[in-house]
C-alpha positions in Angstrom: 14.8 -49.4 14.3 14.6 -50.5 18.1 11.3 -48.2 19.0 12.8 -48.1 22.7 16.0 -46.5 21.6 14.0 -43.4 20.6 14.2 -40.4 22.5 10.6 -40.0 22.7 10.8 -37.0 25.0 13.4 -34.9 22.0 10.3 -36.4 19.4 7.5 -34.5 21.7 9.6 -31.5 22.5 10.4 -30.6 18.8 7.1 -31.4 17.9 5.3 -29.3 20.2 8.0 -26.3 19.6 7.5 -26.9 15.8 3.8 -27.8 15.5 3.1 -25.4 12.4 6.1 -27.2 10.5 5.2 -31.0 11.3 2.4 -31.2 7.5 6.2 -30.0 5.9 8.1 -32.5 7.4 5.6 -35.6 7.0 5.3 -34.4 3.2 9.1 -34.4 2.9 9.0 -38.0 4.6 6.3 -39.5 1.9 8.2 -38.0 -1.0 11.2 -39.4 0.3 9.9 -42.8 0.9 8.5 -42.8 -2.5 11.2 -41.0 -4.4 13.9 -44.3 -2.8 11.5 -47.3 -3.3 12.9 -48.3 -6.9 16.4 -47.8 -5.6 16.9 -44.8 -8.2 16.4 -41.2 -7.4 15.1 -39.3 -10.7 15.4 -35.8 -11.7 12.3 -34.7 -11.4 12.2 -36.7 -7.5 15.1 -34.8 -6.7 14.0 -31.2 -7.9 10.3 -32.5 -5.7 12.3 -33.3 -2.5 14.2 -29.9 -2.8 11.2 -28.2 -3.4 9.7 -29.6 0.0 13.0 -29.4 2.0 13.0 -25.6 1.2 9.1 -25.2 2.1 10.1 -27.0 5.5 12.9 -24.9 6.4 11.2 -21.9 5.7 8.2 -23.6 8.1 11.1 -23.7 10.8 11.8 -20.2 10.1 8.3 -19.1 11.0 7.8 -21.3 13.7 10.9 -19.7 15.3 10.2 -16.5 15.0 7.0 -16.6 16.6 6.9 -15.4 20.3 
């Protein structure tokens, strides 16, 4: 990934509108780096990245419903 290409100013904006959600996201990130490094999704790493996709978007939820 060319770090130049990145639209660092989208990368700030959602991560100041979404501040209480970013722990979520970074969790999802590390279980999904771990849950791909033999090649082979399992089961039980599929039912965990659920688990934490759903406890993101609900984070999302939240954070949008705040004023």
């Amino acid at each position: 990934m060319n770090i130049l290409k990145i639209n660092w100013r989208k990368v700030f904006k959602f991560a100041f509108e979404n501040m209480s959600a970013l722990d979520e996201l970074i969790e999802l990130i590390d279980t999904s780096k771990q849950a791909v490094a033999d090649g082979k999704i399992s089961n039980e790493e599929r039912s965990q990245l659920m688990s934490k996709y759903w406890k993101l978007i609900r984070a999302l939820k939240e954070a949008q419903n705040r004023p």
